[in-house]
C-alpha positions as CSV (number, residue, x, y, z in Angstrom):
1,X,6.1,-16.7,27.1
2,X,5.2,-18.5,24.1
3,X,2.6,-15.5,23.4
4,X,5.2,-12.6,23.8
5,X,7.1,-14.6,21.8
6,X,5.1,-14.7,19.1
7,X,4.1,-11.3,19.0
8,X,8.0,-10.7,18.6
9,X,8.6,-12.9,15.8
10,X,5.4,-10.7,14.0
11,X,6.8,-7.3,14.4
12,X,10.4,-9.3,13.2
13,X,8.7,-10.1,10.2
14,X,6.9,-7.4,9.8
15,X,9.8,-5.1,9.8
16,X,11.0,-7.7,6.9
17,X,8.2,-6.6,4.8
18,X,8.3,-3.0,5.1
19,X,12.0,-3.7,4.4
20,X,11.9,-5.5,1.4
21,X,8.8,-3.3,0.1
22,X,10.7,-0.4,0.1
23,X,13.9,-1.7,-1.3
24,X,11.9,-3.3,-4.5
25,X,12.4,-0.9,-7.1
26,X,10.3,-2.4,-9.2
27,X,7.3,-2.9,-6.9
28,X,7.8,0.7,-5.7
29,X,7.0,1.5,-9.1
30,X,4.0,-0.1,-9.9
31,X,2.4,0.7,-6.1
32,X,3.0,4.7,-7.3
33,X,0.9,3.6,-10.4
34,X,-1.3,2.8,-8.4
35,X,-1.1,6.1,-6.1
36,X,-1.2,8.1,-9.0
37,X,-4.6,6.6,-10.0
38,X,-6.0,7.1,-6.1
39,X,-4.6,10.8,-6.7
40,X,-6.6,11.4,-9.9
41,X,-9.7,9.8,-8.2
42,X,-9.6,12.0,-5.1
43,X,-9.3,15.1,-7.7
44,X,-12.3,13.7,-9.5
45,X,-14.3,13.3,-6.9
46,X,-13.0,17.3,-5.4
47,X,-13.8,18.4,-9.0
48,X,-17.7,17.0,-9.2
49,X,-18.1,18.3,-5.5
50,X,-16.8,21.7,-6.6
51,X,-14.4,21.8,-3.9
52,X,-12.2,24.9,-6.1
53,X,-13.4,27.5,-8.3
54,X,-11.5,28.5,-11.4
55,X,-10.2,32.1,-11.1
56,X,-12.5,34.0,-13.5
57,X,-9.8,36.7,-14.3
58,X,-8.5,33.5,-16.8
59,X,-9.7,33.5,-20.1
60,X,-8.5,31.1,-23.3
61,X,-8.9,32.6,-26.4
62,X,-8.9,29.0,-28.4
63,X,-8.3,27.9,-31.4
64,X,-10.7,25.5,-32.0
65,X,-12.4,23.1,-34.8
66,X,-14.3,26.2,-36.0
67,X,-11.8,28.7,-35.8
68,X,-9.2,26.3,-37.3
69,X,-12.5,25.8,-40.4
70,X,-12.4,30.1,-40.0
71,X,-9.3,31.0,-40.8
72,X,-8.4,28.2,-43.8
73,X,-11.7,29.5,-45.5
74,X,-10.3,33.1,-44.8
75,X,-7.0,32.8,-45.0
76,X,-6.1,30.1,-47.2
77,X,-3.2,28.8,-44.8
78,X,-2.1,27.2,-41.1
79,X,0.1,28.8,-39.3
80,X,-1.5,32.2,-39.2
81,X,0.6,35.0,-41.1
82,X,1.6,36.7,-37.6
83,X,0.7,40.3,-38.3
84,X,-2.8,38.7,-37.0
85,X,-1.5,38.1,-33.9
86,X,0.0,41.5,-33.8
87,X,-3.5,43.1,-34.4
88,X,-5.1,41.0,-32.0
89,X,-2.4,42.0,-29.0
90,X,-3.4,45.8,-30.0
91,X,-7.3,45.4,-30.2
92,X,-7.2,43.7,-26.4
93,X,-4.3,45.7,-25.2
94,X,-7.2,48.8,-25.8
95,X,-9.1,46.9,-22.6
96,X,-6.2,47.0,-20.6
97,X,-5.4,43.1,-20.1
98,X,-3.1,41.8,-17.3
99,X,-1.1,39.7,-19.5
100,X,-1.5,38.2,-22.8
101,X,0.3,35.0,-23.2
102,X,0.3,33.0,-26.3
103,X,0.8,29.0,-26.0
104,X,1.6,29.1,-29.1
105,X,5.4,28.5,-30.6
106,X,6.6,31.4,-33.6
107,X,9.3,29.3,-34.6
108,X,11.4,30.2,-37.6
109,X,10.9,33.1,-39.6
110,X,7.9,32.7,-42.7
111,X,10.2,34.2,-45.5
112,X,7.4,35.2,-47.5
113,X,5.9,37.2,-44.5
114,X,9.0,38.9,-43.3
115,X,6.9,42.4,-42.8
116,X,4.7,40.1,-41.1
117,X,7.1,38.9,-38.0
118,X,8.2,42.7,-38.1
119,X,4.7,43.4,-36.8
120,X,4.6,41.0,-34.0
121,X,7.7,41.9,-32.9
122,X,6.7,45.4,-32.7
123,X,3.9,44.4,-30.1
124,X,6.4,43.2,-28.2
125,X,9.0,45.4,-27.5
126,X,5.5,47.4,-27.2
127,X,3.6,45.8,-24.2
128,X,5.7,44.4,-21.4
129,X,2.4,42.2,-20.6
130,X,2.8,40.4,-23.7
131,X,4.7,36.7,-23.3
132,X,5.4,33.9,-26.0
133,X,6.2,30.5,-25.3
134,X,9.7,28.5,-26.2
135,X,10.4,24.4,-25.9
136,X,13.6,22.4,-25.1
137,X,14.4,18.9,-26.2
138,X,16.8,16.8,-26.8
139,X,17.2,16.6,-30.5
140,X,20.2,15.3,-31.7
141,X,22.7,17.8,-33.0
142,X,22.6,16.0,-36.1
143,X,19.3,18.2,-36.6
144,X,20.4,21.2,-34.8
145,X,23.1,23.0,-33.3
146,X,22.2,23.4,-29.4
147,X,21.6,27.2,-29.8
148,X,22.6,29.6,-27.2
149,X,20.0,31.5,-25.2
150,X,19.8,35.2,-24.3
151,X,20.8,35.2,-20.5
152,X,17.8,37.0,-19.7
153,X,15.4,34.3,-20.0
154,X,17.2,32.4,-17.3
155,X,16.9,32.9,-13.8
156,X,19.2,32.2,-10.5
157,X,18.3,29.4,-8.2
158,X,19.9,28.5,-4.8
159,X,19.4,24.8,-4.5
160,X,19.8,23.5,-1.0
161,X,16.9,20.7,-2.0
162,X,18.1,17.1,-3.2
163,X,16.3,17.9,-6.8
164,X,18.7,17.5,-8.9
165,X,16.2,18.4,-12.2
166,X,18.3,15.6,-13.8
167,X,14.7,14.5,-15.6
168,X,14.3,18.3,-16.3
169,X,17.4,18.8,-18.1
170,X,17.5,19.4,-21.7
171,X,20.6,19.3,-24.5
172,X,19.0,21.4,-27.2
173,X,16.1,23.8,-27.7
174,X,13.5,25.0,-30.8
175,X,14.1,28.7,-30.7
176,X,11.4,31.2,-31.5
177,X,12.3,33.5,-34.3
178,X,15.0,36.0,-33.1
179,X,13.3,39.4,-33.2
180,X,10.5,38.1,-30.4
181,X,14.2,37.1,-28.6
182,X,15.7,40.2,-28.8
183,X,12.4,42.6,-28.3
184,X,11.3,41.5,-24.9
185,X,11.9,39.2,-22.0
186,X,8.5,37.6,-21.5
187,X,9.4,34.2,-23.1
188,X,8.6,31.0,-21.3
189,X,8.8,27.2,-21.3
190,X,6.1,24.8,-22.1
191,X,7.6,21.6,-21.5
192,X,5.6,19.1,-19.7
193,X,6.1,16.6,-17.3
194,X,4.2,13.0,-17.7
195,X,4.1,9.6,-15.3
196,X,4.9,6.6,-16.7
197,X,1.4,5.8,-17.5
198,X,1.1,8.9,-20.0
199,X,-1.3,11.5,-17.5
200,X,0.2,14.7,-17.1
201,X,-0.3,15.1,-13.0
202,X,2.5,18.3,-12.5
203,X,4.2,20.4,-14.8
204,X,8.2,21.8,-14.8
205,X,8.7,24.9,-12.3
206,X,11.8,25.4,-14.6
207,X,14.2,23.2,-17.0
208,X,17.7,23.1,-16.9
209,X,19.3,23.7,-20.0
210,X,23.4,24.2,-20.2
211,X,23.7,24.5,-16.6
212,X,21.4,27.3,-16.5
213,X,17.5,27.4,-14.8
214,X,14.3,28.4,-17.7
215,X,11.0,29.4,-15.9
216,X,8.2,28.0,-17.3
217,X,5.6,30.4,-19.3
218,X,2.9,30.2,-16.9
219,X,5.4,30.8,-14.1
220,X,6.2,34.1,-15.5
221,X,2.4,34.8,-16.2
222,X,1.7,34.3,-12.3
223,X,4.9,36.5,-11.6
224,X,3.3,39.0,-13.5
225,X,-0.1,39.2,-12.0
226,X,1.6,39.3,-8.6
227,X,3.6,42.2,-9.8
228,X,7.0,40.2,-8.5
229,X,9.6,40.7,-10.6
230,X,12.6,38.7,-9.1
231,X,15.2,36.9,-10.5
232,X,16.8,35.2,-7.6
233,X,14.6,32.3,-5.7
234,X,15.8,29.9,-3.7
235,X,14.6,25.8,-3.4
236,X,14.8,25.0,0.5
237,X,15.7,21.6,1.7
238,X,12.6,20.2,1.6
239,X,12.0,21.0,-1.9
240,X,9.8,24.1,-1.4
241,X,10.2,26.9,-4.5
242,X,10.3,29.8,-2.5
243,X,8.4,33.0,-4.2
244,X,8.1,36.2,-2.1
245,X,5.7,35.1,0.4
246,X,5.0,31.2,0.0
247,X,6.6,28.1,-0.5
248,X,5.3,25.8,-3.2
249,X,6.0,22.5,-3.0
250,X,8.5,20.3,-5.8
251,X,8.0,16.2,-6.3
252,X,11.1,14.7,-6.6
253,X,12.0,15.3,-10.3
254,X,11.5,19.3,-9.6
255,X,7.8,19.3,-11.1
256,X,4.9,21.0,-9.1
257,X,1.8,18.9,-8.6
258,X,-1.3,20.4,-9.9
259,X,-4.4,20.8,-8.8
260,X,-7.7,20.2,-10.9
261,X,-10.9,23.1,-11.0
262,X,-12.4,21.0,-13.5
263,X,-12.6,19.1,-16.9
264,X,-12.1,20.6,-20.3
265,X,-13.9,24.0,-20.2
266,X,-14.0,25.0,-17.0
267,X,-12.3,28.2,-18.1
268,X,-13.7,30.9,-20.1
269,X,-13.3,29.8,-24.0
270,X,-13.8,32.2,-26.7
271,X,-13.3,30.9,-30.3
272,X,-10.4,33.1,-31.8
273,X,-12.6,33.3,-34.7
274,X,-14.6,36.1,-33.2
275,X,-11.8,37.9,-31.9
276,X,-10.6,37.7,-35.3
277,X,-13.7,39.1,-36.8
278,X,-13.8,42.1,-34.3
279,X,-10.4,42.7,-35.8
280,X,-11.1,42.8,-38.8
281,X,-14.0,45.3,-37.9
282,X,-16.7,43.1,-38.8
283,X,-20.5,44.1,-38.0
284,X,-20.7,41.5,-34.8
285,X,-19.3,42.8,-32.2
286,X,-16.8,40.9,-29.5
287,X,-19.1,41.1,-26.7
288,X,-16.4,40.3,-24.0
289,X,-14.6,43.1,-21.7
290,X,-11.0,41.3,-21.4
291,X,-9.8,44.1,-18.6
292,X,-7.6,42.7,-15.9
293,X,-7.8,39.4,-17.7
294,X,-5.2,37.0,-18.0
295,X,-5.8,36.0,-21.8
296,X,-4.1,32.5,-23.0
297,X,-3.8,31.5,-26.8
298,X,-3.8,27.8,-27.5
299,X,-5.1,25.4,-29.8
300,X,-8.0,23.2,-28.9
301,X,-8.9,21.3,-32.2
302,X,-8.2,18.0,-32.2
303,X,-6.5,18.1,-35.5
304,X,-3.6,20.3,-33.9
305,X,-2.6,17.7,-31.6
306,X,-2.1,19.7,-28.1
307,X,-4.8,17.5,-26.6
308,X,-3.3,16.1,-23.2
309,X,-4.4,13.1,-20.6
310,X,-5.1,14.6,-16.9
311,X,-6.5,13.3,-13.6
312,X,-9.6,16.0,-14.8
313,X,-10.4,14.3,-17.9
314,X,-9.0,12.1,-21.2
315,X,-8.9,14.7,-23.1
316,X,-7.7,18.6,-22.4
317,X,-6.3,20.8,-24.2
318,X,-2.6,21.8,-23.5
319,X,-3.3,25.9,-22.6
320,X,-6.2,24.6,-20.6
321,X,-3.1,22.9,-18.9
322,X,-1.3,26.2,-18.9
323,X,-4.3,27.9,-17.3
324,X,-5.1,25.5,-14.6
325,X,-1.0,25.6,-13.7
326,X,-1.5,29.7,-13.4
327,X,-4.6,29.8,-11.3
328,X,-2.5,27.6,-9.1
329,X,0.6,29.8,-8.8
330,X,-2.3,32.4,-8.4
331,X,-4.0,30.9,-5.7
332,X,-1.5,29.6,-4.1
333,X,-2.9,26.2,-4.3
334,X,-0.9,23.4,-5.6
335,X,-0.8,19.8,-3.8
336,X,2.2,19.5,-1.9
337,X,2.8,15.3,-1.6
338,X,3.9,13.8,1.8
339,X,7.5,12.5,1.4
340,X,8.2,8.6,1.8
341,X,9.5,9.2,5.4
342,X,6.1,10.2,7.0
343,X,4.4,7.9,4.6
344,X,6.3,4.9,6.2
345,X,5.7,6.0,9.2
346,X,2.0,6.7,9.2
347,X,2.1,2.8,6.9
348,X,3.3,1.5,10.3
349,X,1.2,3.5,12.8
350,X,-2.1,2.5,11.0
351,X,-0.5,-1.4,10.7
352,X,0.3,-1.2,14.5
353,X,-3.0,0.3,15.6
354,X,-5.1,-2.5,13.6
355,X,-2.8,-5.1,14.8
356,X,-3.4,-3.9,17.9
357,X,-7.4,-3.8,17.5
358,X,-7.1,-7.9,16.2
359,X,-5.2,-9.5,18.9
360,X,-7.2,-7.3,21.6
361,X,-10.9,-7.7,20.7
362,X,-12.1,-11.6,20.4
363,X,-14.7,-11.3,18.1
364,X,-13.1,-11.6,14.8
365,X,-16.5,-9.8,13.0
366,X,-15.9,-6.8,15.4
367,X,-12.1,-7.0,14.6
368,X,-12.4,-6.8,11.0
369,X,-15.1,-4.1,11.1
370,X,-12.7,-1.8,13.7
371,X,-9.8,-2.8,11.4
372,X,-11.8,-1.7,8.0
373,X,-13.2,1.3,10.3
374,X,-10.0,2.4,11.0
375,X,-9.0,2.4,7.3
376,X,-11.8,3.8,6.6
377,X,-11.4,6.9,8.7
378,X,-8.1,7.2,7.4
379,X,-9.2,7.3,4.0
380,X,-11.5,10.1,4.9
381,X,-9.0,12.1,6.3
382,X,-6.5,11.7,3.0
383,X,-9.5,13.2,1.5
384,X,-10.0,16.0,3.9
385,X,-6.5,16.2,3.6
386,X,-6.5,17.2,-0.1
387,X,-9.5,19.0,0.1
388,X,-8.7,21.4,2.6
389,X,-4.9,21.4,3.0
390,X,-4.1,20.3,-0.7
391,X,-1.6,17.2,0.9
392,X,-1.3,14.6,-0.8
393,X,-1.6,11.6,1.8
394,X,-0.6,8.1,0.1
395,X,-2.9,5.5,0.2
396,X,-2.2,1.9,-1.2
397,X,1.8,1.9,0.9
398,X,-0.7,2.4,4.5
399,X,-3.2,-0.6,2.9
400,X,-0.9,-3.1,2.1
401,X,0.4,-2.7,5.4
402,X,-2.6,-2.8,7.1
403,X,-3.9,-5.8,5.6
404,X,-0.2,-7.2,6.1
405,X,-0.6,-6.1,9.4
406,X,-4.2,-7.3,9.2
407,X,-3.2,-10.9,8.8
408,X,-0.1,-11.4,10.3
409,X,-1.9,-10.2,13.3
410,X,-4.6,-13.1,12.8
411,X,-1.8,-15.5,12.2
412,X,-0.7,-14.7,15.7
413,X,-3.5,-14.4,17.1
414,X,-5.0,-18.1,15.8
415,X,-1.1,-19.6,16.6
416,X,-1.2,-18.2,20.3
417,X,-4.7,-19.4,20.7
418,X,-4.4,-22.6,19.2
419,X,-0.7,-23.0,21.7
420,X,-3.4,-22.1,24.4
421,X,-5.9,-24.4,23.2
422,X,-3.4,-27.2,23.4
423,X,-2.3,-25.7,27.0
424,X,-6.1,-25.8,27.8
425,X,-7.0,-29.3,26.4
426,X,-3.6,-30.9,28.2
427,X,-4.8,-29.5,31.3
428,X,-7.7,-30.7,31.0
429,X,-7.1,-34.5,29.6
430,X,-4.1,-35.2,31.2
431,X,-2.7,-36.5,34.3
432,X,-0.5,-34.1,36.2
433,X,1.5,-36.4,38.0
434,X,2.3,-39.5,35.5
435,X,1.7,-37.1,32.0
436,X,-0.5,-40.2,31.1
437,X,-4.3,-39.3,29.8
438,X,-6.9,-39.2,32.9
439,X,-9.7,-41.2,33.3
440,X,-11.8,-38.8,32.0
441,X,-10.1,-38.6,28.8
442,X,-9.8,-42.4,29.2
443,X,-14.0,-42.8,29.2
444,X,-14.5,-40.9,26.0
445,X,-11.6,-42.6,24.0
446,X,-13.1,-46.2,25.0
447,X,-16.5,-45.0,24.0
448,X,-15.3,-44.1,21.2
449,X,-12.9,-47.2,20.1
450,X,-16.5,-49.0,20.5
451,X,-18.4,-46.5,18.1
452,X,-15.5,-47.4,15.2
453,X,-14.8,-51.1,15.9
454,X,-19.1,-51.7,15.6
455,X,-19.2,-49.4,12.7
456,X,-16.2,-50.8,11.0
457,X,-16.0,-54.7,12.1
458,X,-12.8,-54.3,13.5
459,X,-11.4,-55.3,17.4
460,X,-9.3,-53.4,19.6
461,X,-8.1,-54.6,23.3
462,X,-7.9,-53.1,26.5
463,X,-5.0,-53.7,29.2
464,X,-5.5,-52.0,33.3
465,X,-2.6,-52.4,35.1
466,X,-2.2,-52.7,38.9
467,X,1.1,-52.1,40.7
468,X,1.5,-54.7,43.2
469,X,1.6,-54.0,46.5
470,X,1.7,-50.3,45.9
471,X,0.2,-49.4,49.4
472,X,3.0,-51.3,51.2
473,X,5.5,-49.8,49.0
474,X,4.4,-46.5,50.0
475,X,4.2,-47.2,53.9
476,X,8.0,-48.5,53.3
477,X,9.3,-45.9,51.1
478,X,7.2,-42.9,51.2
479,X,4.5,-41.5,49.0
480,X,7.5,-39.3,47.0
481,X,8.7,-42.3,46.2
482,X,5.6,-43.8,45.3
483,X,5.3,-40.8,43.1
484,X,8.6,-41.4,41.7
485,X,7.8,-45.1,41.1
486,X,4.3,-43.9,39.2
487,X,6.1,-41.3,36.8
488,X,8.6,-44.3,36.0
489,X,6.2,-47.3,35.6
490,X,3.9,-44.8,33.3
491,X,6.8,-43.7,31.0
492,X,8.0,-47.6,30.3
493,X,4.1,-48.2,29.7
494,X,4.3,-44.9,26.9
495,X,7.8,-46.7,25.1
496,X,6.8,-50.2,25.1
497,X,3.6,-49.6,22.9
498,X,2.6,-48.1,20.1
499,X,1.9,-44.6,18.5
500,X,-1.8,-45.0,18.8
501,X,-2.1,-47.0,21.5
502,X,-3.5,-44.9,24.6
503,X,-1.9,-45.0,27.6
504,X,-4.0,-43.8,30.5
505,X,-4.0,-43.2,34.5
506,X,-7.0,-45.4,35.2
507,X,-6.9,-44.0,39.4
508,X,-4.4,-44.3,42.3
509,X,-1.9,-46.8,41.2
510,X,-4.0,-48.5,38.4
511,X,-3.6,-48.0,34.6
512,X,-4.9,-48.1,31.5
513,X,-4.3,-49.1,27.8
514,X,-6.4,-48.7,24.9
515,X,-5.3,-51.0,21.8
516,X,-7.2,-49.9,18.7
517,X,-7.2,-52.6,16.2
518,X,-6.0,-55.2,17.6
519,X,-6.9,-58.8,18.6
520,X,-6.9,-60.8,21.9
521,X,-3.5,-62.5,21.1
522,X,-1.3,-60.0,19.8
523,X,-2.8,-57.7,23.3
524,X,-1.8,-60.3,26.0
525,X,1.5,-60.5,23.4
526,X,1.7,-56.3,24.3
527,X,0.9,-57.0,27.8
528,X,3.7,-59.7,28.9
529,X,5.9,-57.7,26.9
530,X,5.2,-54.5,29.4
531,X,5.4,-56.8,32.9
532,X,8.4,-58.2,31.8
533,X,9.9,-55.0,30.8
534,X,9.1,-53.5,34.3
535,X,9.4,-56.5,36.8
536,X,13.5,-55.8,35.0
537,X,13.5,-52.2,35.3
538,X,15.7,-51.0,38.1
539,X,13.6,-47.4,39.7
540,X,15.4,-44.9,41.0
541,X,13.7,-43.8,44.4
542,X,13.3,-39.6,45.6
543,X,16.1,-40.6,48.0
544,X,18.0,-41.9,45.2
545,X,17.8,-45.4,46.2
546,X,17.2,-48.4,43.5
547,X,13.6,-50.2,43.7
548,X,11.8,-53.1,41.8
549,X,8.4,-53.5,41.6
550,X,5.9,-55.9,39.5
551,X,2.9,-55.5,38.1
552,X,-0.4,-57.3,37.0
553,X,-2.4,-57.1,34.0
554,X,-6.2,-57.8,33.3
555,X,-6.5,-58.1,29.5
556,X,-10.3,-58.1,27.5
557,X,-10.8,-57.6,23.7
558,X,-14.2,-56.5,21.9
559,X,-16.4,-57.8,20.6
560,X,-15.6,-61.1,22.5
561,X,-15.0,-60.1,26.4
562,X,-18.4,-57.4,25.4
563,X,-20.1,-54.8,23.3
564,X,-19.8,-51.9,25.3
565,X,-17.4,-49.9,27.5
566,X,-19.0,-50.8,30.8
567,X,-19.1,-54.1,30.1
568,X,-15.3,-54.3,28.3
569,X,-13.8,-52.5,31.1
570,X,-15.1,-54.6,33.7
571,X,-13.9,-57.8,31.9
572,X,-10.6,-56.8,32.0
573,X,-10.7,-55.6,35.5
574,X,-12.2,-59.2,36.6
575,X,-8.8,-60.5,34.7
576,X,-6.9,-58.5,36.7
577,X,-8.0,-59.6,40.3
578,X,-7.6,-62.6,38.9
579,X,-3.8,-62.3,38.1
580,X,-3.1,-60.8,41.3
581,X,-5.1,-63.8,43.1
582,X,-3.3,-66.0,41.1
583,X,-0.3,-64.5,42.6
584,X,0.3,-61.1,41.1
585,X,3.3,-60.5,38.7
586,X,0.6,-62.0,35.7
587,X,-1.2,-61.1,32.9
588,X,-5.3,-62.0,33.8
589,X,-7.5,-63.2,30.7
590,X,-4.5,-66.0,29.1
């Protein structure tokens, strides 16, 4: 009883915990810190194994430090005058590119290069492969008017998902410079999406902005190399972006979660320098053939600041960022993240299953080795998981509950073994009939009480107790009665001495106290005390009759009456034959 009890008040508290972790608000949010970091070591550890393979049809034409050194030796100015660009889109739209797509924001006209936005424009309403890149904030309109945007960048989403994109919605936007608005519809979003600790983990599907949906730029890159040209998409209600023929998968705040190829450079990088230099017709040659290819602009050098944190590396450059987020609308291969439903209940199923192992198996080394096996194997398969499947399987929730779990299963265990312990040793020191200590228990204790009163100097008394005429009593009443009278005479023995006195059944209808620490006088004191108390004492018989009966005492105190137990015991036995010859009803040894 007291075990399935137990075992009840566990899971009781147990559920507690798992309560009160989930409500915490606050502890939820550091534990996903934590996740976050088990997230970005799993991708490390996929990305030195070379679990994924970049898509080699990506290329990043980069600005880097030397192109950034390039074109202020040879231009004499940062931004670029954008007629560049414009020559640049023609010399790699002669090798037949997939897309071109600049990370790159051509904000505001240059008024001194009016001709020179003309041009870009031109390749533009030219190429229908060629896309820039916008932002949204939410700049005060103290800075700027909220524009309105041309209702063909948006697109139409049925939203049957609880996103609500409320950390994805924006009240004012940088425009681009209105010609590239008005000459094509291949402009997309670069916002970002970063934890609380900084790392960019997933990046916007699309941004709300005055009640409308924006797709991100590399969203409409993929679209494009999949040759889908759809405006209408639908979210299901489990947060899956549905696109022709797959579902990719939305966290909570509408973002998808990304998945890693590798650290800075995994991509093809060619230095925009030598692009610019076959442009300009120079005597090396750009030996690259970009047909097919998706080509990316972006800056790399660290002095224009689109550096960003991922779980791949401290330091990668934003289109790097914009490359990895096509390969995986490409591939189809972004991490889809196991909602906190099933992550509950798989906390609980790995917490019951090593509770389970630790109250089942007795060896506590072979419980905690199953119990850090099982982890173990679980932490493989959140692995596997990711490898394979790209799922996400949390981590740190299913540990703290197993070593929750863990220990409050130990605690069980150690409080239902102890209650047995103490069912065990009763059993086994204790009368059955009188609840007084045996004689076996009785033997070690004296032994004892000798050890400490040699080694201390100190005395301690022993009483035995006889019921008179107990044999003729139980001729004339019965042995139930007997019984009855035994049980009584025991528990007036237990109240009429003290806490660490120890009252024992000595045999048959003799008894036994051990007095530690105390002298001759104040033990025959204790003993008269105890006759008189039960030659008073009415007992009630098993036929509910009323009884009195007397007893004698034999009293002997160490060192004086001996110095050992044989020898102290039989002392005060001697004293008691002598108080019953003398008559019974009397304490032996006055």
């Amino acid at each position: 009883m007291f075990k399935k009890l137990s075992y009840i008040i566990g899971l009781i508290f147990f559920g507690l915990f798992a309560f009160l972790i989930f409500r915490n608000a606050n502890l939820n949010t550091f534990i996903d810190s934590i996740e976050n970091r088990t997230f970005d070591l799993r991708q490390s550890i996929l990305i030195n194994q070379g679990a994924k393979k970049a898509n080699e049809d990506i290329v990043i034409v980069a600005i880097d430090d030397a192109t950034y050194e390039y074109i202020l030796d040879n231009y004499g100015e940062w931004p670029l005058p954008r007629d560049i660009y414009a020559k640049m889109i023609n010399y790699l739209e002669m090798q037949s590119p997939r897309a071109i797509a600049f990370d790159l924001m051509f904000v505001k006209s240059l008024k001194s290069k009016n001709q020179a936005d003309e041009a870009l424009v031109k390749m533009f309403e030219k190429y229908n492969n060629v896309f820039a890149s916008m932002n949204f904030d939410n700049q005060s309109n103290d800075l700027r008017t909220a524009p309105d945007i041309p209702e063909k960048f948006a697109i139409n989403i049925d939203n049957k998902s609880k996103i609500d994109f409320s950390e994805l919605t924006f009240t004012n936007c940088r425009t681009i410079i209105e010609g590239l608005l008005n000459a094509t519809s291949n402009i997309g979003i670069i916002n970002v999406s970063r934890s609380d600790d900084g790392i960019l983990r997933k990046m916007p599907f699309v941004v709300k902005y005055k009640d409308k949906y924006y797709p991100q730029l590399a969203l409409k890159v993929g679209l494009n190399y999949l040759g889908e040209t759809q405006k209408e998409f639908e979210i299901d209600k489990y947060g899956n972006f549905k696109i022709a023929d797959r579902k990719i998968f939305l966290d909570r705040d509408g973002s998808a979660i990304l998945n890693w190829y590798g650290p800075a450079g995994t991509y093809t990088y060619i230095p925009m320098y030598q692009l610019l230099k076959a442009v300009e017709g120079a005597d090396t040659a750009l030996n690259y053939n970009f047909t097919n290819k998706i080509v990316y602009f972006g800056t790399t050098a660290s002095s224009l600041f689109d550096i960003k944190t991922v779980p791949a590396g401290k330091i990668y450059p934003g289109v790097e960022v914009q490359a990895t987020y096509v390969n995986n609308f490409i591939d189809n291969n972004f991490i889809r993240k196991v909602n906190k439903g099933y992550t509950i209940t798989l906390s609980i199923l790995l917490a019951l299953l090593i509770a389970s192992v630790v109250t089942r198996v007795n060896s506590a080394f072979t419980a905690s080795l199953t119990s850090f096996s099982t982890y173990f194997i679980y932490l493989l398969i959140s692995y596997y998981a990711m490898k394979y499947e790209n799922l996400w399987l949390d981590i740190v929730y299913p540990l703290i509950f197993s070593i929750f779990a863990f220990t409050c299963a130990y605690i069980m265990k150690y409080l239902v073994k102890s209650r047995d312990f103490e069912q065990q040793y009763k059993l086994a020191t204790t009368d059955g009939l009188t609840e007084l200590f045996n004689h076996r228990y009785f033997q070690e204790q004296i032994r004892m009480q000798v050890e400490n009163s040699k080694r201390y100097s100190t005395n301690f008394s022993l009483i035995i107790i006889d019921i008179d005429f107990f044999k003729r009593f139980n001729d004339n009443f019965g042995h139930q009665s007997g019984d009855a009278v035994l049980r009584q005479v025991a528990q007036t023995l237990k109240k009429n001495v003290r806490a660490t006195d120890i009252v024992c059944r000595y045999g048959g209808e003799e008894m036994s106290i051990i007095l530690p620490n105390t002298d001759k006088e104040l033990a025959i004191s204790t003993a008269q005390k105890i006759r008189e108390r039960v030659a008073h004492k009415n007992f009630k018989l098993s036929n509910g009759k009323d009884a009195n009966v007397t007893i004698s005492l034999g009293v002997s105190t160490f060192p004086y009456d001996g110095d050992d137990a044989p020898t102290i015991i039989e002392s005060a036995d001697k004293r008691l034959y002598e108080a019953k010859n003398s008559g019974r009803n009397r304490v032996g040894g006055v």
